[in-house]
VOTIKOL-158887 format. One record per residue: x, y, z of N, C-alpha, C in turn. Coordinates in Angstrom, 2 decimals. Layout:
[rec [X,Y,Z],[X,Y,Z],[X,Y,Z]],
...
//
This chain:
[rec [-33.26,22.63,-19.89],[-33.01,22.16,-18.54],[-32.39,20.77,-18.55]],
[rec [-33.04,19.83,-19.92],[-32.62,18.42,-19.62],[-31.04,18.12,-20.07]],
[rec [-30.57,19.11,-20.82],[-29.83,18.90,-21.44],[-28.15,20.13,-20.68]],
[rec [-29.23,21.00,-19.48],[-28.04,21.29,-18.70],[-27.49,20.07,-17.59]],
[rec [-28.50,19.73,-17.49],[-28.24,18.11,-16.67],[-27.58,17.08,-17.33]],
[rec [-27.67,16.93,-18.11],[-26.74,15.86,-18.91],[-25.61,16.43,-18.79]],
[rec [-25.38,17.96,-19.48],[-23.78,17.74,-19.45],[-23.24,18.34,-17.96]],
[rec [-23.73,18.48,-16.83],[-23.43,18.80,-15.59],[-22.60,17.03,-15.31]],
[rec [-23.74,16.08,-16.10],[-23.81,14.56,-15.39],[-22.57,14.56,-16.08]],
[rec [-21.99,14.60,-17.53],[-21.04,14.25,-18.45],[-20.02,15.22,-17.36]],
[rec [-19.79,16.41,-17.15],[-19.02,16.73,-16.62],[-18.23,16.14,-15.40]],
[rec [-19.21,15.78,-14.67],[-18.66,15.16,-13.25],[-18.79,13.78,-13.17]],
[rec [-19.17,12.62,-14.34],[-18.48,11.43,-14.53],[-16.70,12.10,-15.23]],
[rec [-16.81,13.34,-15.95],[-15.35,13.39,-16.57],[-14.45,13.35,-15.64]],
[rec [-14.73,13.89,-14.54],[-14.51,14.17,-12.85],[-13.97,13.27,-12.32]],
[rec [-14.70,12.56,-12.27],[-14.58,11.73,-11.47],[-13.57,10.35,-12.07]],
[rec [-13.48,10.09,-13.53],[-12.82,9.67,-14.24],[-11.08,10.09,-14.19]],
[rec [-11.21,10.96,-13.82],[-9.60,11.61,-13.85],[-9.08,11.69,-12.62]],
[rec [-9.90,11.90,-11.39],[-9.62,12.03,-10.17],[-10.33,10.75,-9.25]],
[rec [-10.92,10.08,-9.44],[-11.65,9.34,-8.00],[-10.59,7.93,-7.55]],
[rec [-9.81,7.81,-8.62],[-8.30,6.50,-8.40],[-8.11,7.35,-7.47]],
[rec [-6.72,8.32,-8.05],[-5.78,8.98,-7.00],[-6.81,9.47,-5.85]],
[rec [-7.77,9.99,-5.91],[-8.45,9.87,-4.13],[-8.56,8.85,-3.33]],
[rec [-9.24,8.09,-3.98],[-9.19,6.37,-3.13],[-7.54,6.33,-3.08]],
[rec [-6.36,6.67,-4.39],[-5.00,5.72,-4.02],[-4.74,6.84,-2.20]],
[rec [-5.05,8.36,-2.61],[-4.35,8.97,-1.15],[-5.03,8.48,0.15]],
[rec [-6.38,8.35,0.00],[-7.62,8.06,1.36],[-6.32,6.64,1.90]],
[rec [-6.87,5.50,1.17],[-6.42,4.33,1.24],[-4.77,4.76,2.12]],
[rec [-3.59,5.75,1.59],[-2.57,5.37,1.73],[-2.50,5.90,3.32]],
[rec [-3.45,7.43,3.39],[-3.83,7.22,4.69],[-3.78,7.36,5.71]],
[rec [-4.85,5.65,5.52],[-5.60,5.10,6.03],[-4.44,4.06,6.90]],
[rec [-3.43,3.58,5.90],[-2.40,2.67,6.14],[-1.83,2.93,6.97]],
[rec [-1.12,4.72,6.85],[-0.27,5.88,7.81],[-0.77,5.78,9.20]],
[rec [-1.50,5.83,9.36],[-2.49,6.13,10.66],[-2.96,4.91,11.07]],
[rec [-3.02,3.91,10.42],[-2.72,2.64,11.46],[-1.45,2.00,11.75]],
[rec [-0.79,2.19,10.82],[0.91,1.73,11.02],[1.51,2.76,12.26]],
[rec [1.34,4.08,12.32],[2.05,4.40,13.16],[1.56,4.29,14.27]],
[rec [0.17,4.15,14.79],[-0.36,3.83,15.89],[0.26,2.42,16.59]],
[rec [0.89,1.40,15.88],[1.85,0.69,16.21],[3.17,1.11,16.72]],
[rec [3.71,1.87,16.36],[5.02,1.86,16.70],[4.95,2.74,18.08]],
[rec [3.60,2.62,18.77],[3.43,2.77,20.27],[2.96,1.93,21.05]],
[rec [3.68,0.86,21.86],[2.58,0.07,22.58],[2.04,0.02,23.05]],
[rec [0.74,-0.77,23.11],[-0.71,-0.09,24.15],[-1.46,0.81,23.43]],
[rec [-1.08,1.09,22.18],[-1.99,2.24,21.58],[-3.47,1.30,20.38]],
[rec [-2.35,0.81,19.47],[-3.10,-0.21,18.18],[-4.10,-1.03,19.42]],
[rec [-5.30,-0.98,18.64],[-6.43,-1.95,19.25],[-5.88,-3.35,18.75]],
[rec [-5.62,-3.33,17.63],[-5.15,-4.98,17.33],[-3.49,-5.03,17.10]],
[rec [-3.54,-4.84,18.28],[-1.82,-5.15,18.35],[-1.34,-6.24,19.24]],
[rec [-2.29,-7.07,19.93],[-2.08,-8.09,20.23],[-2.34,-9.63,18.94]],
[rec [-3.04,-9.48,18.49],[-3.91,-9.75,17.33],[-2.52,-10.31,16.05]],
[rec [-2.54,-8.95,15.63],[-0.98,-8.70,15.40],[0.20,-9.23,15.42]],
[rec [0.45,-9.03,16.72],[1.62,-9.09,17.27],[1.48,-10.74,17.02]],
[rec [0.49,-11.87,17.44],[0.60,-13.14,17.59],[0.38,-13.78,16.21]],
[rec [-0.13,-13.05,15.63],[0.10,-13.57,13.51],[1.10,-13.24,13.15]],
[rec [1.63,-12.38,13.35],[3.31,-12.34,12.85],[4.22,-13.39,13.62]],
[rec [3.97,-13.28,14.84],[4.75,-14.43,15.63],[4.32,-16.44,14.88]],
[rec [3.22,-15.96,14.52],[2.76,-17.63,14.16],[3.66,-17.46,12.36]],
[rec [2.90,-16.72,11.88],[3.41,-16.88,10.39],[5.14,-16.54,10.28]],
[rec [5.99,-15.80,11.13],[7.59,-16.04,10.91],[7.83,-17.24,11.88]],
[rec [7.27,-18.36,12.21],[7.20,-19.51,12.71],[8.20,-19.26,14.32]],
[rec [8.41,-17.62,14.92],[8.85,-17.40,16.32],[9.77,-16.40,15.93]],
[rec [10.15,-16.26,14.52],[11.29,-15.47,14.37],[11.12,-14.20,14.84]],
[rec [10.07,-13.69,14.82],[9.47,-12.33,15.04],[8.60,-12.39,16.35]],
[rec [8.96,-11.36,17.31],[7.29,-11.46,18.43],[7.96,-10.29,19.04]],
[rec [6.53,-9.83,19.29],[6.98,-8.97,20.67],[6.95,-7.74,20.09]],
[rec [7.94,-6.57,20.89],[7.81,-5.32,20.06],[8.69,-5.38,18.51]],
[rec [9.59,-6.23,18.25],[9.88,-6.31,16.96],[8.94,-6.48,16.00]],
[rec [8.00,-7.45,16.26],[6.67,-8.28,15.53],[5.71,-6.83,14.94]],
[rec [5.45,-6.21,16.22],[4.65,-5.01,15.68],[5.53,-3.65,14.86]],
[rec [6.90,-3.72,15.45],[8.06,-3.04,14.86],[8.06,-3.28,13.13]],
[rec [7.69,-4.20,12.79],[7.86,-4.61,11.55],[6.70,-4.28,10.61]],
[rec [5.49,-4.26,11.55],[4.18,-4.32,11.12],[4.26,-2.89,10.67]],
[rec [4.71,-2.08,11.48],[4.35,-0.48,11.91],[5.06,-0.42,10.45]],
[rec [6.46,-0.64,10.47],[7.26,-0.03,9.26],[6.56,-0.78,8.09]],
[rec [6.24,-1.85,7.70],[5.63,-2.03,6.61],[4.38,-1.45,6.04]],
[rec [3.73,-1.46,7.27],[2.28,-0.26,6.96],[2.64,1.08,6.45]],
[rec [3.41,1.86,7.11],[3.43,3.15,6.83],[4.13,3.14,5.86]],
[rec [5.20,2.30,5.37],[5.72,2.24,3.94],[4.89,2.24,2.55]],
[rec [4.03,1.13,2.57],[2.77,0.97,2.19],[2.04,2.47,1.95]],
[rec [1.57,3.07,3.45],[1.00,4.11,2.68],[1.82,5.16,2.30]],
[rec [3.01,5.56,3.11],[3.62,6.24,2.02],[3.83,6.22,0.30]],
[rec [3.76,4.74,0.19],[3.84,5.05,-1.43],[2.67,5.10,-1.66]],
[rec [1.42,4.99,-1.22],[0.08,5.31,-2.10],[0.01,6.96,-1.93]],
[rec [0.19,7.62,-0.46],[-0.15,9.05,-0.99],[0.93,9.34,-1.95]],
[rec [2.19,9.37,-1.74],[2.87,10.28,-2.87],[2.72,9.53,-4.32]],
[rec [2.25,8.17,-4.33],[2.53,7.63,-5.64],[3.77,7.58,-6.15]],
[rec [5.22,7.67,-5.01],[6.26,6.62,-5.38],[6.22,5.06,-5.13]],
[rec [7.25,4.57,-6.27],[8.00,3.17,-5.31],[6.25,2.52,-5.34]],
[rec [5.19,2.98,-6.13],[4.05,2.69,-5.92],[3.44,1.14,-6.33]],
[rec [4.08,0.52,-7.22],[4.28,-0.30,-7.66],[4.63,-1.52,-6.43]],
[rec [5.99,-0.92,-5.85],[6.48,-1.55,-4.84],[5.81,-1.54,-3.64]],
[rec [4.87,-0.66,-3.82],[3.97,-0.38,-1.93],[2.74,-1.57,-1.97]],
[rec [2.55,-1.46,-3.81],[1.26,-2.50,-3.70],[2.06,-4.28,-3.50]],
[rec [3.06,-4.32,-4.24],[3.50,-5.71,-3.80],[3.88,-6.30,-2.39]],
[rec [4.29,-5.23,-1.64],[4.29,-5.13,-0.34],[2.73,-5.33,0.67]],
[rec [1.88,-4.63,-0.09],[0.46,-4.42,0.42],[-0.29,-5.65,0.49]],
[rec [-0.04,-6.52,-0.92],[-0.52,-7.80,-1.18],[0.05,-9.12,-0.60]],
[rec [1.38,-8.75,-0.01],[1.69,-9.51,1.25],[0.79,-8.98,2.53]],
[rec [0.69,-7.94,3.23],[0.67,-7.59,4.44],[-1.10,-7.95,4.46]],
[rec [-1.91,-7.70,3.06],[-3.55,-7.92,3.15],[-2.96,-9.81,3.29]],
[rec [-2.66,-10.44,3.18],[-2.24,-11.86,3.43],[-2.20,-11.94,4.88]],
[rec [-1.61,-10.95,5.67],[-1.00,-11.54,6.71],[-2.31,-10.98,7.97]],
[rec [-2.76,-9.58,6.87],[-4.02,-9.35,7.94],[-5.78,-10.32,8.13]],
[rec [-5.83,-10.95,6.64],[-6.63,-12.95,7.00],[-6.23,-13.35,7.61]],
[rec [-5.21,-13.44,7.76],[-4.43,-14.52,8.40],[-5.19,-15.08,9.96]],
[rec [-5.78,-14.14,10.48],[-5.66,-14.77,11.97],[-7.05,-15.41,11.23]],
[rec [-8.23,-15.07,10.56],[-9.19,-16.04,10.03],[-9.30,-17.24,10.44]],
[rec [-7.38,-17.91,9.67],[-7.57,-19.65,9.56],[-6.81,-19.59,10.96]],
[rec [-5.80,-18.76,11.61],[-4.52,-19.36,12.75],[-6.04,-19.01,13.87]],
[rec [-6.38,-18.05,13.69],[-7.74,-18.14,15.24],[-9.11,-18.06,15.43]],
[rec [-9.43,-18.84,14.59],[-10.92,-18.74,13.99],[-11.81,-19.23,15.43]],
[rec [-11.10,-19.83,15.97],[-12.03,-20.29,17.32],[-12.34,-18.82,18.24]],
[rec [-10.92,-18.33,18.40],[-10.83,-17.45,18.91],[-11.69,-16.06,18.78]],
[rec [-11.87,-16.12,17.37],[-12.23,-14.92,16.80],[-13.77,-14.87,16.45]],
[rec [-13.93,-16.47,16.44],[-15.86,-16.54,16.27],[-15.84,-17.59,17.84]],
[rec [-16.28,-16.38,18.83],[-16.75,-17.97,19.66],[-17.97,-18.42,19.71]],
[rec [-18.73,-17.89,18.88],[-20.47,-17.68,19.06],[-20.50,-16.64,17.53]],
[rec [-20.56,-15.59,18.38],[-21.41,-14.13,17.38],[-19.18,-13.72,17.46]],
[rec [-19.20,-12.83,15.93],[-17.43,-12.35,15.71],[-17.14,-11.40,17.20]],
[rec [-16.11,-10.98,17.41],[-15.49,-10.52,18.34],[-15.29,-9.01,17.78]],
[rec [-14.87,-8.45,18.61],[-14.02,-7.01,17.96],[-13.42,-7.20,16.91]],
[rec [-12.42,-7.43,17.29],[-11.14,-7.85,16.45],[-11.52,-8.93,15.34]],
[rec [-12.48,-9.70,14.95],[-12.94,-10.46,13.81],[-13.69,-9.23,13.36]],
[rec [-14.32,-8.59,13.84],[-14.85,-7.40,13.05],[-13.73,-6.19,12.40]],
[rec [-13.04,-6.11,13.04],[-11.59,-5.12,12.74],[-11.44,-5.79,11.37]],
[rec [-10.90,-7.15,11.38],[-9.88,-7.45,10.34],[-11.38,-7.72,9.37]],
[rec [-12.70,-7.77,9.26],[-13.92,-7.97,8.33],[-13.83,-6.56,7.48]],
[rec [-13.23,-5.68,7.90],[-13.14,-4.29,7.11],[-12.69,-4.13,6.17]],
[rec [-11.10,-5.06,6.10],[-9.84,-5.27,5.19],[-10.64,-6.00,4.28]],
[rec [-11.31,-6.20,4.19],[-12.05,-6.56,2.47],[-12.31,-5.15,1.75]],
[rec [-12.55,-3.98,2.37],[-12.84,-3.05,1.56],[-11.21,-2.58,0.98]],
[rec [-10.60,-2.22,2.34],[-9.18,-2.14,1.89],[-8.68,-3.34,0.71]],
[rec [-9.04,-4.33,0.35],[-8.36,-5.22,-0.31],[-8.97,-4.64,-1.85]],
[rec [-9.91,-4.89,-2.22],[-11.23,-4.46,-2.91],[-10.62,-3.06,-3.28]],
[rec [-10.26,-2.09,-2.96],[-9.55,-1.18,-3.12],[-8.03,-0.51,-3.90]],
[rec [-7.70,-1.64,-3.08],[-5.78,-1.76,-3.31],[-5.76,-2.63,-5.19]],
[rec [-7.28,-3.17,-4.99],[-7.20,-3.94,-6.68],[-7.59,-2.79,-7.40]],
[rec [-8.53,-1.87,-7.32],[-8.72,-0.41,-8.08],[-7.23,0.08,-8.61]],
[rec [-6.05,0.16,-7.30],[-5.57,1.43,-7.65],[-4.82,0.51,-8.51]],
[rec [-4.04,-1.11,-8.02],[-3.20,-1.97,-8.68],[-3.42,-1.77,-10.02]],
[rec [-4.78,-1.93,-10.32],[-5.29,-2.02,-12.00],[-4.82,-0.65,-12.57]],
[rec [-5.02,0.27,-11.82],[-4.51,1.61,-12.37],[-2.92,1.68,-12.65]],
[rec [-2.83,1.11,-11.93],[-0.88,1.50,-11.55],[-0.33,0.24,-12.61]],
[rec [-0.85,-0.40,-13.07],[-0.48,-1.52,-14.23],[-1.35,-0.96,-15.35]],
[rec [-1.93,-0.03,-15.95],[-2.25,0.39,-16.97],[-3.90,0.51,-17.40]],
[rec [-4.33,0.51,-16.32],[-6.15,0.40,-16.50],[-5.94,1.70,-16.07]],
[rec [-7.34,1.62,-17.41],[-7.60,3.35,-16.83],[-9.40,3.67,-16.74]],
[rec [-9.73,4.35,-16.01],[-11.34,4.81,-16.17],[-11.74,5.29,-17.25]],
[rec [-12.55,5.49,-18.31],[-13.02,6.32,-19.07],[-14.84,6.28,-19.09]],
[rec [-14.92,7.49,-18.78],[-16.18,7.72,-19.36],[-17.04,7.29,-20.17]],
[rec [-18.35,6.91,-20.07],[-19.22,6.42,-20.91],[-19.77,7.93,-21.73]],
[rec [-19.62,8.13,-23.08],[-20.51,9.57,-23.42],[-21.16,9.04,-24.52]],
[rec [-21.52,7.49,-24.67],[-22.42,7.13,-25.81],[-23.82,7.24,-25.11]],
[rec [-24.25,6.62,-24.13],[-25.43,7.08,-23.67],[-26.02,8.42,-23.53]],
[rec [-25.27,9.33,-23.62],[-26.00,10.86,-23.13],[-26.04,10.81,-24.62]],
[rec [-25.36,10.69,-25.70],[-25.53,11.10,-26.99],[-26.74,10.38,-27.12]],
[rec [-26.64,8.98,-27.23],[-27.55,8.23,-28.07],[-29.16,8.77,-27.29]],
[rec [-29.56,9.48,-25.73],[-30.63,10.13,-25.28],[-30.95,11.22,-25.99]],
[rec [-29.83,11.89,-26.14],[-29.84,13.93,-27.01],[-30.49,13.19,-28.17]],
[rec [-30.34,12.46,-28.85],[-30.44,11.90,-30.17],[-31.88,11.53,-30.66]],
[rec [-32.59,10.74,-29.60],[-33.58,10.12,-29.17],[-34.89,11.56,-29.01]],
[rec [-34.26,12.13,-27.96],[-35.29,13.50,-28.30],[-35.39,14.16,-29.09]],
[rec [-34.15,14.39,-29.65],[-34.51,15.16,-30.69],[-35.53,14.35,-32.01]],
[rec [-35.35,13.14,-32.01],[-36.32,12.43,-32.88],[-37.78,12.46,-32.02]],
[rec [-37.71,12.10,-30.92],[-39.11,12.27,-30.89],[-40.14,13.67,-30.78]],
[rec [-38.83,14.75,-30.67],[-39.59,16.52,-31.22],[-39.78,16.31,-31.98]],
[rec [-39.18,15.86,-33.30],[-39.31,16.17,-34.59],[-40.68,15.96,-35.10]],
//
């Protein structure tokens, strides 16, 4: 019995070793899809005012308005387009590691705003993008040459252990 459990456990760390990146890279890409395009409707994105006024502060005016979120929308869904298919993937995360920049951002530009007391919505919205960030470093490490592997010295060195103490 103990030893159908071990390799059930060895099996589905193997599992999970080969597959749980590319799930997080597709979840993650999305995740991106489906908030980027909810922009490129106005009145739809909950933080598209939010948004719209960090892009306007950080291109110092160059950007506002429906262009501001116009830009947002297409960079997001670019973004996740390359995480689900895993093109240009490389390029979606250097892109990504700007746009997680620009989504702190209101942190330092509206921190009054955003804590006036207890956080707001929208300080809670953008408190999420730590998991997304935290994330985007998983798949980065993958997509630059890290890879998962399995631990199978512990189940051995246990099989090993019992069998010495049957003996």
């Amino acid at each position: 019995m103990t030893a159908t459990i071990d390799t059930m456990i060895s099996r589905l760390a193997a599992w999970l070793s080969r597959h749980s990146i590319d799930v997080l890279r597709i979840s993650l890409g999305l995740v991106f899809v489906a908030f980027g395009t909810l922009k490129f409707f106005p009145g739809v994105s909950p933080a598209e005012a939010l948004s719209v006024a960090t892009l306007e502060k950080l291109s110092l005016g160059l950007l506002s308005g429906y262009a501001a979120q116009a830009v947002i929308a297409v960079m997001e869904v670019f973004i996740g387009l390359t995480l689900v298919t895993g093109k240009l993937l490389k390029t979606g995360l250097v892109v990504m590691t700007g746009a997680l920049a620009g989504f702190f951002a209101p942190y330092a530009l509206f921190f009054t705003d955003l804590f006036p007391g207890a956080p707001t919505l929208e300080a809670q919205y953008i408190f999420k993008d730590i998991v997304l960030a935290a994330a985007a470093m998983v798949i980065a490490a993958r997509a630059l040459g890290a890879r998962l592997v399995p631990v199978r010295e512990p189940l051995e060195r246990v099989h090993e252990l019992r069998e010495r103490a049957a003996a």
